[in-house]
Backbone as CSV, one residue per row, in Angstrom:
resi,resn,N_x,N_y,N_z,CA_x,CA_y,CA_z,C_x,C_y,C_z
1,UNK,0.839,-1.196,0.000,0.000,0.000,0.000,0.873,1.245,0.000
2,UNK,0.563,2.494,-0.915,1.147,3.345,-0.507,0.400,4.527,0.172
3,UNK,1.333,4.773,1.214,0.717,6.013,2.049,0.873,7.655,1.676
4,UNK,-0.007,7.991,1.197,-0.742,9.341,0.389,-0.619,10.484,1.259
5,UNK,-0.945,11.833,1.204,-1.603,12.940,1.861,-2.348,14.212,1.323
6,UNK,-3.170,13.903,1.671,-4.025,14.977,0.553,-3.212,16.455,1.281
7,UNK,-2.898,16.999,0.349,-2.579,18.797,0.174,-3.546,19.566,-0.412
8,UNK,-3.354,20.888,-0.436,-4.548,21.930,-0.884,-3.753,23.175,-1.899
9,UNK,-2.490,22.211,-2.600,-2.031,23.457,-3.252,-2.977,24.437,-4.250
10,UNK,-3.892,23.374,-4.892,-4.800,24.173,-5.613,-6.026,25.175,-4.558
11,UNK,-5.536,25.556,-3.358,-6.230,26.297,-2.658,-5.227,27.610,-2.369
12,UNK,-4.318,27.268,-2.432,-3.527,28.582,-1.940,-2.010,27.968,-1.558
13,UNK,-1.972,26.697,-0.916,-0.971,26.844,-0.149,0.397,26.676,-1.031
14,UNK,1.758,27.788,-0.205,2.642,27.897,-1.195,3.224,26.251,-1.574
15,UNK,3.946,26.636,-2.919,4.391,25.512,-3.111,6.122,25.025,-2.717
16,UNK,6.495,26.126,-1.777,7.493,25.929,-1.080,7.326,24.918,-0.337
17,UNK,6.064,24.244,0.507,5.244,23.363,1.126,6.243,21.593,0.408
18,UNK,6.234,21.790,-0.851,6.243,20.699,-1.943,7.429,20.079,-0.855
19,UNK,8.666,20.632,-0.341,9.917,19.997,-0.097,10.149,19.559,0.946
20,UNK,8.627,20.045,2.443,8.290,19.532,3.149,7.767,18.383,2.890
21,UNK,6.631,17.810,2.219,6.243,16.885,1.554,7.503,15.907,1.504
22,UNK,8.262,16.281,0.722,9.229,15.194,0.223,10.196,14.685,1.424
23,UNK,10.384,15.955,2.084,11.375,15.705,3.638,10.904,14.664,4.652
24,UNK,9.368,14.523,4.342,8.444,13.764,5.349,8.476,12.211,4.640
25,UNK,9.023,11.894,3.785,8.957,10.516,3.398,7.666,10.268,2.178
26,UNK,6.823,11.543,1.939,5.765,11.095,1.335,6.108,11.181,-0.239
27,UNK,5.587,10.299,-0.704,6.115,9.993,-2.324,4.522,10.657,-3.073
28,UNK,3.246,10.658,-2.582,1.871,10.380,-3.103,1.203,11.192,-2.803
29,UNK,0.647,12.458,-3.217,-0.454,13.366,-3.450,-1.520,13.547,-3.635
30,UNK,-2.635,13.868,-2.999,-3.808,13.554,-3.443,-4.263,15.488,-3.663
31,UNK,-4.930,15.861,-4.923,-4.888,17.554,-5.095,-5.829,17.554,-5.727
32,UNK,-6.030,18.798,-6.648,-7.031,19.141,-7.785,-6.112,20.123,-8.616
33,UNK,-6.815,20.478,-9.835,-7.150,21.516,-10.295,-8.173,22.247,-10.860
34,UNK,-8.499,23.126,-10.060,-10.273,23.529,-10.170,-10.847,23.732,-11.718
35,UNK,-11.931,23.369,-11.908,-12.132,23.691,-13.377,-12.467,25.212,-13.520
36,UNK,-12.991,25.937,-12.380,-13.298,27.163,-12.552,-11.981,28.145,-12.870
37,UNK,-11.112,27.579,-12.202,-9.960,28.185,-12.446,-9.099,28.378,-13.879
38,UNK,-9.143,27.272,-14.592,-8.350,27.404,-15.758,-9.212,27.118,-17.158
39,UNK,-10.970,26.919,-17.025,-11.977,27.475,-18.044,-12.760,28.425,-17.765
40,UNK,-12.261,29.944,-18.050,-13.414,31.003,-17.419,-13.930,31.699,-18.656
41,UNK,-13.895,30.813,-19.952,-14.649,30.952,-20.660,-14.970,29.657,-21.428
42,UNK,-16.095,29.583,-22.253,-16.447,28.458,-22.369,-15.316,27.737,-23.928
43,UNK,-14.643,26.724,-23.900,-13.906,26.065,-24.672,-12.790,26.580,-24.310
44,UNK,-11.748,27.496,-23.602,-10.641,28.246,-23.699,-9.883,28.152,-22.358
45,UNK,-8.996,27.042,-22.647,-8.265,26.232,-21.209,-6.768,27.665,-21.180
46,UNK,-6.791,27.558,-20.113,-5.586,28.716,-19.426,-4.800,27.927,-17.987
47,UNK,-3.716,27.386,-17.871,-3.411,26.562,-17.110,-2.117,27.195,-16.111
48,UNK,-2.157,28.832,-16.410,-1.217,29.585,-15.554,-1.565,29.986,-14.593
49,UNK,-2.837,29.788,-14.262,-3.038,30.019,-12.213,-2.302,29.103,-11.346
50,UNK,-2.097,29.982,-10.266,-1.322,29.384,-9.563,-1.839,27.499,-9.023
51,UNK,-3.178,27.720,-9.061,-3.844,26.682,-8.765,-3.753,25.699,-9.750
52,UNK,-3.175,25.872,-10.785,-2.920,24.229,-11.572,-1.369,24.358,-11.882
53,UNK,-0.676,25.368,-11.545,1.408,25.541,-12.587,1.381,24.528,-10.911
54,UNK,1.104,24.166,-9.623,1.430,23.512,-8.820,1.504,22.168,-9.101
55,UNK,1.011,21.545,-10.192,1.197,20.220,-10.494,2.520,19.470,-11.276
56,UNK,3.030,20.899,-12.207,3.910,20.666,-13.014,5.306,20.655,-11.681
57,UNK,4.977,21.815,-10.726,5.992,21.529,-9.677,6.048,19.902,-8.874
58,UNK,5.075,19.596,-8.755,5.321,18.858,-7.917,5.741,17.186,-8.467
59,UNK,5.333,17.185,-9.910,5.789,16.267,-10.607,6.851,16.136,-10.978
60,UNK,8.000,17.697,-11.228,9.378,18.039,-11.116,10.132,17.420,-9.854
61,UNK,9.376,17.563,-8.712,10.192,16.886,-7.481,9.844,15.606,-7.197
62,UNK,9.593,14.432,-8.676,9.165,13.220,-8.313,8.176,12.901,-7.679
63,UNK,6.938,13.449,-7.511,5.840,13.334,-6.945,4.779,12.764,-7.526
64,UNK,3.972,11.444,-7.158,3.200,10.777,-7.536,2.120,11.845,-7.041
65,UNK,0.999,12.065,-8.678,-0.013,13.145,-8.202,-1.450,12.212,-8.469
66,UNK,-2.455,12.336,-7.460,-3.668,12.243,-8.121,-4.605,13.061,-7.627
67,UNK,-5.222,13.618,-9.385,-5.792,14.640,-9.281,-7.186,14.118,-9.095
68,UNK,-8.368,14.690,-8.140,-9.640,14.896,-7.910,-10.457,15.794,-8.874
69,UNK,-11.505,15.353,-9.341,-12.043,16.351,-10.765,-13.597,16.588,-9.856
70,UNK,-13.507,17.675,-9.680,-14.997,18.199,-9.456,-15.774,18.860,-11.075
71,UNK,-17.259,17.959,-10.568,-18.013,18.256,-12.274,-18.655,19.471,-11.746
72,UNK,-18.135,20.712,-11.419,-19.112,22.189,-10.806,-18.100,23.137,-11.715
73,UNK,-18.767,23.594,-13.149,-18.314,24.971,-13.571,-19.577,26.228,-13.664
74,UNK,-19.382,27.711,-13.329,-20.518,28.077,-13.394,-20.645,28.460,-14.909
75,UNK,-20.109,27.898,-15.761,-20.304,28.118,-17.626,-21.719,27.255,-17.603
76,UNK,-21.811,26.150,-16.870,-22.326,24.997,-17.324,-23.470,24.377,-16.107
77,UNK,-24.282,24.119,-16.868,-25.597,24.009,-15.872,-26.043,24.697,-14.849
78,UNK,-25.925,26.332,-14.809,-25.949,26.826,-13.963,-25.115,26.914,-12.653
79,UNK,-23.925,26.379,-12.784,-23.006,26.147,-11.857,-23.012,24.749,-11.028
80,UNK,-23.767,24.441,-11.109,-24.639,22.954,-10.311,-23.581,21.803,-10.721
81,UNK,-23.380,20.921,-9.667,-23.060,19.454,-10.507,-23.660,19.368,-11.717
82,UNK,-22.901,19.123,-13.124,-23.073,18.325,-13.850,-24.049,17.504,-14.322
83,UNK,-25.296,17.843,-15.430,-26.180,16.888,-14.842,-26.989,16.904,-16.542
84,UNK,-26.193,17.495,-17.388,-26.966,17.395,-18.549,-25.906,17.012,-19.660
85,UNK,-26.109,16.308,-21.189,-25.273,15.803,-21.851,-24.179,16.629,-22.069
86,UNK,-24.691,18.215,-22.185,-23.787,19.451,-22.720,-22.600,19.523,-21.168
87,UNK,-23.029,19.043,-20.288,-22.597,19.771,-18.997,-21.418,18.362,-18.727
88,UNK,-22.069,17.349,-19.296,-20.983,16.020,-18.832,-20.083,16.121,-19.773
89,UNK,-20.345,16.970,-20.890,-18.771,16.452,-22.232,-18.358,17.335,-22.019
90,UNK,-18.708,18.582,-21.420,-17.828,20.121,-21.051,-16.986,19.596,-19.933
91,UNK,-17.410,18.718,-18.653,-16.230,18.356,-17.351,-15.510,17.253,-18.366
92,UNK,-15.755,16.245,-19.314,-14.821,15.191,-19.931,-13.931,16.326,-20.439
93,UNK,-14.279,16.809,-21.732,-13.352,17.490,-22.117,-11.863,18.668,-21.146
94,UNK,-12.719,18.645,-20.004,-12.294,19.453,-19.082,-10.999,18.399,-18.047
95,UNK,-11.358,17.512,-17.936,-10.215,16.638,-17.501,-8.880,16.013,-18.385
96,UNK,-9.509,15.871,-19.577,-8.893,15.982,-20.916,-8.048,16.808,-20.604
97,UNK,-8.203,17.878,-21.441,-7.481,18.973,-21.176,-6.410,19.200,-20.033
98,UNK,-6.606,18.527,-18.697,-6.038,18.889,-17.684,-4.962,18.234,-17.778
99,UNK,-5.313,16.843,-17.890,-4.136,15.765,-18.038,-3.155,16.093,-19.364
100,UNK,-3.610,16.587,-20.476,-2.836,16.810,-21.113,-1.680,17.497,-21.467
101,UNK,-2.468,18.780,-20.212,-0.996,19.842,-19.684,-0.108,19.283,-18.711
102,UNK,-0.749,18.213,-18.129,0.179,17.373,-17.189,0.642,15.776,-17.254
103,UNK,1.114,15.561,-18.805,1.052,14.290,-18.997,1.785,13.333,-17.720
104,UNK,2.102,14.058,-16.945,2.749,13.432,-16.132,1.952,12.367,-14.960
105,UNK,0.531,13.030,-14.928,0.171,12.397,-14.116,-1.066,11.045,-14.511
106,UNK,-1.248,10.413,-13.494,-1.538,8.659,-13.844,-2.391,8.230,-12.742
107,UNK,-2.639,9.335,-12.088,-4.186,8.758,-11.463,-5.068,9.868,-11.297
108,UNK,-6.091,9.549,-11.874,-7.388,10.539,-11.689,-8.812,10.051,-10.840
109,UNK,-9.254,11.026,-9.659,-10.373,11.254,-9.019,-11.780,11.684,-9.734
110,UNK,-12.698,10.837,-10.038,-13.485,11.352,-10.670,-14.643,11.777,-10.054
111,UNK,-15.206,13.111,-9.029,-16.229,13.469,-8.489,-15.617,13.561,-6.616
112,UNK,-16.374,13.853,-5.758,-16.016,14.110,-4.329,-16.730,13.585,-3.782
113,UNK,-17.150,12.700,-2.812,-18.066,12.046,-2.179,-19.284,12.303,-2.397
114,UNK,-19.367,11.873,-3.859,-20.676,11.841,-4.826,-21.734,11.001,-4.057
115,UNK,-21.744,10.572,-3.238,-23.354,9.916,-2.730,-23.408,11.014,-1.496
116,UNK,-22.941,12.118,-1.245,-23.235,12.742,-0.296,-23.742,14.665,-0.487
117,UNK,-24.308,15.229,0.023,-24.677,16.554,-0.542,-24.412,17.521,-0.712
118,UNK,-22.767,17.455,0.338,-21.801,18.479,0.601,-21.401,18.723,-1.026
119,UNK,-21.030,17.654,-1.440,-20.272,18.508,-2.727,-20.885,18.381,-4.403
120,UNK,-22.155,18.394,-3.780,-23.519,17.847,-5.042,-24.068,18.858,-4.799
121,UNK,-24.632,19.548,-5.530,-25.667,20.772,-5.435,-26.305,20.304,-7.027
122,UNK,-27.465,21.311,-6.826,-28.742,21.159,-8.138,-29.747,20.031,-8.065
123,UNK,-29.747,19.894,-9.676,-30.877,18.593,-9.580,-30.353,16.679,-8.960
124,UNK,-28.607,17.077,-9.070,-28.349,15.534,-8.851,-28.749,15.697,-6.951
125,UNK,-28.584,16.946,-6.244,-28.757,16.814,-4.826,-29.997,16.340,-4.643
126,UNK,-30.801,16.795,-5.495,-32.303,16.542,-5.205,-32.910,15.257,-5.279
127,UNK,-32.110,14.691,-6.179,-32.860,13.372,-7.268,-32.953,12.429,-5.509
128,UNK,-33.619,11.448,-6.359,-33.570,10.169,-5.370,-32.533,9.391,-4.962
129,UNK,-32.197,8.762,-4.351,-30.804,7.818,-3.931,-30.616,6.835,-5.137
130,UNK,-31.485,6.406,-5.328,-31.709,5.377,-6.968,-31.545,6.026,-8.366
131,UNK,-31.887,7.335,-8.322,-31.029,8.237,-9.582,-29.642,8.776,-9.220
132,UNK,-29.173,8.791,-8.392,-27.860,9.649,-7.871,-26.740,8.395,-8.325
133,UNK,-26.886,7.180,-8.526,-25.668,6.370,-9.110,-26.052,6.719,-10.663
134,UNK,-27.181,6.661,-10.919,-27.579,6.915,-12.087,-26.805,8.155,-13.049
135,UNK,-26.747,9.484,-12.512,-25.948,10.257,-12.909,-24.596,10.497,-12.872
136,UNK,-24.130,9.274,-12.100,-22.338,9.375,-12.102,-22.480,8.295,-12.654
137,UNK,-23.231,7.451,-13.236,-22.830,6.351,-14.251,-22.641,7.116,-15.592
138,UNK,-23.346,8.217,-16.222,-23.684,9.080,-17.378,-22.422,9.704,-17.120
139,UNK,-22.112,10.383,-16.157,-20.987,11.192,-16.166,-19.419,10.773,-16.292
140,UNK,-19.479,9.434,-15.683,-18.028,8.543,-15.888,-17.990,8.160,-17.272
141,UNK,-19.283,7.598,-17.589,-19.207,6.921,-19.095,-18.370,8.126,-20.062
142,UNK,-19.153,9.123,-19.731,-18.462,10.298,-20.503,-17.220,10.560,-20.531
143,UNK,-16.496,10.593,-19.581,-15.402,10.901,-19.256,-14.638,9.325,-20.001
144,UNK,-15.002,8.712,-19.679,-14.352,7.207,-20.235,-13.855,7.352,-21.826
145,UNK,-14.869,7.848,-22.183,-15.214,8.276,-23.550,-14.019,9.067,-24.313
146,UNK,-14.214,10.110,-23.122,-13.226,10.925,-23.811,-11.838,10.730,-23.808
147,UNK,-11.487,10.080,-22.253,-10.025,9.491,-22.091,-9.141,8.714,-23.154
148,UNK,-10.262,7.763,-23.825,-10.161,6.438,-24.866,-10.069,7.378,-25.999
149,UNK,-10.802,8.294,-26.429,-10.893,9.032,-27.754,-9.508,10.230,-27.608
150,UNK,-9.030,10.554,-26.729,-7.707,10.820,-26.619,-6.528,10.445,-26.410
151,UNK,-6.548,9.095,-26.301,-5.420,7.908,-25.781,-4.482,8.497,-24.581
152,UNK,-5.627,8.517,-23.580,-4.899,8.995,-22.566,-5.036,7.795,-21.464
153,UNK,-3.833,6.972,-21.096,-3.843,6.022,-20.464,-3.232,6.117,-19.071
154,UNK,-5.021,6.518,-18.436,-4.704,6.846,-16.445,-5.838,5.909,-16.012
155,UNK,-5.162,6.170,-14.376,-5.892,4.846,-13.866,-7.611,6.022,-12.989
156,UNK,-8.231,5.422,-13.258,-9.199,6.082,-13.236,-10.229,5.388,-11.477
157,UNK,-10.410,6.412,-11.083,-10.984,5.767,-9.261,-12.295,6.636,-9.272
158,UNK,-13.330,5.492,-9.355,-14.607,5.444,-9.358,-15.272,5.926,-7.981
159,UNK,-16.575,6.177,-7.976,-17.647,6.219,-6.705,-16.842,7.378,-5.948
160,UNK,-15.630,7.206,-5.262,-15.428,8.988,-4.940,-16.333,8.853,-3.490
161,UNK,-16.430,8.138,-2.842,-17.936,7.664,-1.279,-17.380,8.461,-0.231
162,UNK,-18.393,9.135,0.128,-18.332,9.391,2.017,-18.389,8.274,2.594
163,UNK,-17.600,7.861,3.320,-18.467,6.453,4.423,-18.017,5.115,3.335
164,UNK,-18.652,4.021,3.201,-18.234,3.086,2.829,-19.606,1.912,2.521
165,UNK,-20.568,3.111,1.774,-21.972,2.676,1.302,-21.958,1.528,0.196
166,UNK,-21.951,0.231,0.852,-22.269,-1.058,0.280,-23.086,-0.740,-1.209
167,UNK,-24.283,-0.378,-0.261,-25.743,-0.685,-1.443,-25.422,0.231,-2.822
168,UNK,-24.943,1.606,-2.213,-24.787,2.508,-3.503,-23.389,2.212,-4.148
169,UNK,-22.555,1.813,-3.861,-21.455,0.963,-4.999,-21.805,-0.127,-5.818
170,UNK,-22.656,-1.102,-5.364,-22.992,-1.882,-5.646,-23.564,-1.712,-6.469
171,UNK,-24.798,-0.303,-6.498,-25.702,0.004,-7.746,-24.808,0.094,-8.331
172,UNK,-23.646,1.105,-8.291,-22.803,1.448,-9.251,-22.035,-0.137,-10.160
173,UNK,-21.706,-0.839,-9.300,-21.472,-1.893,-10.448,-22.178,-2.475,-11.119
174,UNK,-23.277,-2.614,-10.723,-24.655,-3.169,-11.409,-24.715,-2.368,-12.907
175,UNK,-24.786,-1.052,-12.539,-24.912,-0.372,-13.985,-23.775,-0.073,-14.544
176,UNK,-22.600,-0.422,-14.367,-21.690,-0.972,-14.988,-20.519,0.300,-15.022
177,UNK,-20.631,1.424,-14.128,-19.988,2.496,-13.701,-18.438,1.889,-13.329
178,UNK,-18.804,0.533,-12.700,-17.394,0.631,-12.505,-17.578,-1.300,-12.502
179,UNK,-16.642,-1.726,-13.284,-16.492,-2.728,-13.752,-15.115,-3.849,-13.273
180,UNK,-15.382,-5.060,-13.904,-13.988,-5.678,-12.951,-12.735,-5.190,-13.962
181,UNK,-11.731,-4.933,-13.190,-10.329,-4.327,-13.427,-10.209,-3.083,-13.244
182,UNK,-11.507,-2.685,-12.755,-11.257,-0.794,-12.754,-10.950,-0.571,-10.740
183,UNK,-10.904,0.387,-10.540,-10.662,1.080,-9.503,-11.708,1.762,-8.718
184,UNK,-12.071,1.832,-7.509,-12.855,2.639,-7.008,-12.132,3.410,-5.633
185,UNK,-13.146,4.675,-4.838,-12.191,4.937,-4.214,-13.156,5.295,-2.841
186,UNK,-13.079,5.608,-1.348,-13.798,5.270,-0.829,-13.118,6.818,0.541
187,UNK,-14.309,6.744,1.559,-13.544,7.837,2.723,-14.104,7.072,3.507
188,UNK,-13.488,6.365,4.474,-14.362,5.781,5.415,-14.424,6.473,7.189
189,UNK,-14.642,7.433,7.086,-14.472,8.972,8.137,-15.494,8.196,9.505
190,UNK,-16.611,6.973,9.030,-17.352,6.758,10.002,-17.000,5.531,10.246
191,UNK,-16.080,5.011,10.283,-15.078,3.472,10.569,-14.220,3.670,11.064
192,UNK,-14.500,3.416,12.049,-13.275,3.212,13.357,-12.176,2.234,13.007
193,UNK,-11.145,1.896,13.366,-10.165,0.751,12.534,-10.531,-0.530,12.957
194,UNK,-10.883,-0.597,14.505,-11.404,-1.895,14.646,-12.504,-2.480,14.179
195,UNK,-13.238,-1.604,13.113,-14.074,-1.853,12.214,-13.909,-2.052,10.354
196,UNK,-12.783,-1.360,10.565,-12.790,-1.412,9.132,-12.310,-2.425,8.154
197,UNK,-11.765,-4.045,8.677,-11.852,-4.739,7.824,-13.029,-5.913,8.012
198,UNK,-13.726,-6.095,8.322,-15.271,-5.995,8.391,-15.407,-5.965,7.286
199,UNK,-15.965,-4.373,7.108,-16.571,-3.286,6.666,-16.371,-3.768,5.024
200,UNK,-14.950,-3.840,4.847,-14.226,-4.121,3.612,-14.842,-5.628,2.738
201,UNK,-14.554,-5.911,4.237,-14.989,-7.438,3.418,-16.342,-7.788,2.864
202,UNK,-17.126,-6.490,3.728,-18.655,-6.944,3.101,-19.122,-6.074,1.970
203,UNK,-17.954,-5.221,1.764,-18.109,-4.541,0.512,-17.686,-5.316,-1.020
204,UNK,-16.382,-6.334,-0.403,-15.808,-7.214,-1.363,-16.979,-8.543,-1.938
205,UNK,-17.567,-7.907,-1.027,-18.348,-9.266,-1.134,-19.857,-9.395,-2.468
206,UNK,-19.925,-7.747,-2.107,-20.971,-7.174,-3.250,-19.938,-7.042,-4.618
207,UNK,-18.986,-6.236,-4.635,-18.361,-5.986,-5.882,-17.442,-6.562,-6.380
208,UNK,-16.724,-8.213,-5.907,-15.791,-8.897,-6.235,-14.323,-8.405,-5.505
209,UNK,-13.722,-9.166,-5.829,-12.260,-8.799,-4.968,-10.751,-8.241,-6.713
210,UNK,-11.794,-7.923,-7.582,-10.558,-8.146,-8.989,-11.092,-6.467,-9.219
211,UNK,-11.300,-5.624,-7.904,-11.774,-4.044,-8.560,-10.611,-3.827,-7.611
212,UNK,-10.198,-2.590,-7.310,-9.197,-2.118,-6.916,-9.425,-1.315,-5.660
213,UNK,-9.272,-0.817,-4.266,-9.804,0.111,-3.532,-8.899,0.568,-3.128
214,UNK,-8.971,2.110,-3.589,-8.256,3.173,-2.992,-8.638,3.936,-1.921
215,UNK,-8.426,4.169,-0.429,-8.383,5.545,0.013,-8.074,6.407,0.027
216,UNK,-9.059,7.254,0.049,-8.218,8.877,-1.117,-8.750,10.085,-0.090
217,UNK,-9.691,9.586,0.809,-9.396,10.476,2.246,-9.487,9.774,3.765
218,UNK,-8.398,9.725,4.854,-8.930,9.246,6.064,-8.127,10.162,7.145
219,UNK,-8.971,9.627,8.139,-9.025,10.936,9.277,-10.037,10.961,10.347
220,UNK,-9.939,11.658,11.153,-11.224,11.891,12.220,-10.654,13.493,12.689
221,UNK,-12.048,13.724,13.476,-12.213,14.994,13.570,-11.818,14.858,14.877
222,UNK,-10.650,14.855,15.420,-9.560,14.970,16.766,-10.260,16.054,17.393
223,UNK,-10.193,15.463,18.885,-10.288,16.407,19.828,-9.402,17.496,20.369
224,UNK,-8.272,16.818,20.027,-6.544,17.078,20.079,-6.327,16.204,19.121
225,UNK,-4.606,16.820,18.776,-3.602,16.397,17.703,-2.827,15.589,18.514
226,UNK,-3.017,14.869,20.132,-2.332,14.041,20.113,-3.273,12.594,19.987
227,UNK,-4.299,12.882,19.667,-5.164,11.685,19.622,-5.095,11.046,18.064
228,UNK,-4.358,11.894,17.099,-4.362,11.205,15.912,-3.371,10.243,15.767
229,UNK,-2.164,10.687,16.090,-0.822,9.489,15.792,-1.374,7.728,15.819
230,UNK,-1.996,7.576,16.884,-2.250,6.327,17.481,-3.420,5.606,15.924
231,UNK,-4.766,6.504,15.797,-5.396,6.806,14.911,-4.622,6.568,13.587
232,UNK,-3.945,6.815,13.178,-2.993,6.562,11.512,-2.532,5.207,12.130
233,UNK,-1.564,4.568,13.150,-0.702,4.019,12.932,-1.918,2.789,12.665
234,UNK,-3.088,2.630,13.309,-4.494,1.488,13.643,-4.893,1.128,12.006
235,UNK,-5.381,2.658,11.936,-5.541,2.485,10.195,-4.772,1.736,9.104
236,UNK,-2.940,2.549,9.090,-2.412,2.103,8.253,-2.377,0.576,8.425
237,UNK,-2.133,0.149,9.276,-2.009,-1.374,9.937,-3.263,-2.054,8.976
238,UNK,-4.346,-1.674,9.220,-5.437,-2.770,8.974,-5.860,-2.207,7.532
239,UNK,-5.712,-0.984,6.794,-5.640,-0.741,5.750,-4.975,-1.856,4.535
240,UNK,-3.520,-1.794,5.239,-2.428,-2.465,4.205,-2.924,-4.367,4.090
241,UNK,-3.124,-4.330,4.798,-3.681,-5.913,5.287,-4.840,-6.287,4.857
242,UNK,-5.734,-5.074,4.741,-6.660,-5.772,3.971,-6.586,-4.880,2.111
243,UNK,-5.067,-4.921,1.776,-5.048,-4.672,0.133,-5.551,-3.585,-0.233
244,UNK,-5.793,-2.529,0.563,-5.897,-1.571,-0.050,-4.882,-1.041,-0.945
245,UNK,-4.607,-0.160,-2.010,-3.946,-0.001,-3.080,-3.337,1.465,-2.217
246,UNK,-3.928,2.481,-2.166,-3.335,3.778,-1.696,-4.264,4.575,-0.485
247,UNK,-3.744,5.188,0.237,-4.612,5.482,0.926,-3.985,7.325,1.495
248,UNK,-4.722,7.868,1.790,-4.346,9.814,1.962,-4.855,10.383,3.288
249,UNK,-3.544,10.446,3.405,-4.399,11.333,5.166,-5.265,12.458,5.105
250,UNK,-5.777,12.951,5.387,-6.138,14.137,5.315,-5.837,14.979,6.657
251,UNK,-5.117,15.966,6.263,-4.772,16.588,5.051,-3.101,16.428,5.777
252,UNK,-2.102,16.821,5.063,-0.338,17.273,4.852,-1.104,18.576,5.843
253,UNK,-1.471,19.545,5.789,-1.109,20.674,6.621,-2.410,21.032,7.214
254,UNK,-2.598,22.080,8.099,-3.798,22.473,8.750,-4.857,23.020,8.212
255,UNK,-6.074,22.987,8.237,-7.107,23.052,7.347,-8.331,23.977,8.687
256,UNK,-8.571,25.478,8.696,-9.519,25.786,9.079,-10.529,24.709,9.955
257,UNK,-11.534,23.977,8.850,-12.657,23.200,9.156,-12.123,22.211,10.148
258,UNK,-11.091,21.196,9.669,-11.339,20.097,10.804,-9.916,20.304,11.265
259,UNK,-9.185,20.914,12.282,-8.233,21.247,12.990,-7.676,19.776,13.852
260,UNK,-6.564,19.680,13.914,-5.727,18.549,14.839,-5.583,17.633,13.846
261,UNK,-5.895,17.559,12.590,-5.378,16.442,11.723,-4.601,16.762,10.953
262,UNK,-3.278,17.394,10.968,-2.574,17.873,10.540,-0.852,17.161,10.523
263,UNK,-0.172,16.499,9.323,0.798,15.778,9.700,1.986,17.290,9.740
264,UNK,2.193,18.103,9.073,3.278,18.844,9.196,2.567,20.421,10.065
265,UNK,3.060,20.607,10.569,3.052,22.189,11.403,4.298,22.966,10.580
């Protein structure tokens, strides 16, 4: 397994940060680059904000990157998740594009804890639980689409889950969102470690054991920062053991919202 840490360079933080990163043993990145940021008009990619030239750095200092793609531009569907044919080939083309200024990188996030409402707004927030796989099946297909029609060969991590929702992955393989040999990726924020290979196994159990599972955020919301150390070491332990592929702390540095989970000061 390799051990990840999500950063926020595409938020601000300098990229002097990058050599801390590397000083700390971490080889694996988990980031973005916002789409609002480098399409602020419609078809016309601009990739000199500071929020995406951070990728080309960090791939310079040997850094395994994977980028997270949020489907929210306000060109397109009213700003809303993603949710119409015009609005799903505008985010494909839009990841396209991204990877292409960064051929460097080889794993892509497709959506943010898409079964949850924090980072869904519009009609997909609204829909039913039984349409909500429904529209990230339309939206991956798309993106699939476009990856293949550009011969762009990355490893692609499905579902994107808050929590570690059996039933709604499961839809997702059913409708064929994510298939055997592909990747999915998971946050399991409400799994304690002495729970979480369990948890795993009864997920393996719905979607086969030949898909891939990444963690691409873990963490708890510490009371104190000395209650986390113990917290990572439980995780990584029962993580690696039960095959997980990669997994990302959240976050490399201090983050406003959830304070004490912080590996570098």
């Amino acid at each position: 397994m390799k051990l990840s840490a999500q950063t926020h360079f595409s938020q601000g933080w300098p990229t002097s940060l990058l050599s801390d990163v590397k000083a700390m043993g971490i080889d694996v990145i988990r980031d973005s680059v916002p789409w609002h940021r480098v399409e602020t008009a419609k078809g016309v990619f601009d990739f000199s904000h500071h929020a995406a030239t951070w990728v080309s750095e960090a791939l310079a200092m040997g850094l395994e990157v994977t980028l997270v793609f949020q489907p929210c531009n306000a060109l397109y569907d009213g700003g809303h998740t993603v949710h119409t044919d015009a609005g799903r080939a505008a985010f494909a083309r839009y990841v396209v594009e991204t990877l292409k200024a960064n051929p460097g990188v080889t794993r892509i996030e497709i959506g943010n804890e898409y079964n949850g409402n924090d980072f869904v707004t519009g009609p997909i927030a609204k829909a039913s639980k039984e349409l909500r796989d429904d529209y990230y099946q339309a939206m991956i297909a798309e993106v699939d689409a476009a990856l293949a029609e550009a011969r762009l060969d990355v490893e692609v991590l499905r579902a994107s889950t808050h929590s570690i929702p059996i039933d709604y992955i499961a839809a997702l393989v059913d409708n064929s969102a994510i298939a055997p040999g592909d990747a999915l990726s998971i946050h399991p924020y409400t799994t304690a470690p002495e729970q979480f290979a369990g948890q795993l196994a009864l997920l393996r159990e719905k979607v086969g054991t030949d898909i891939a599972i990444h963690v691409t955020e873990f963490g708890a919301n510490f009371r104190s920062l000395a209650e986390a150390p113990a917290f990572l070491a439980k995780m990584v332990a029962v993580m690696a053991e039960a095959d997980v592929a990669t997994a990302s702390w959240y976050a490399f540095g201090s983050q406003p919202w959830f304070p004490n989970m912080e590996l570098w000061d």
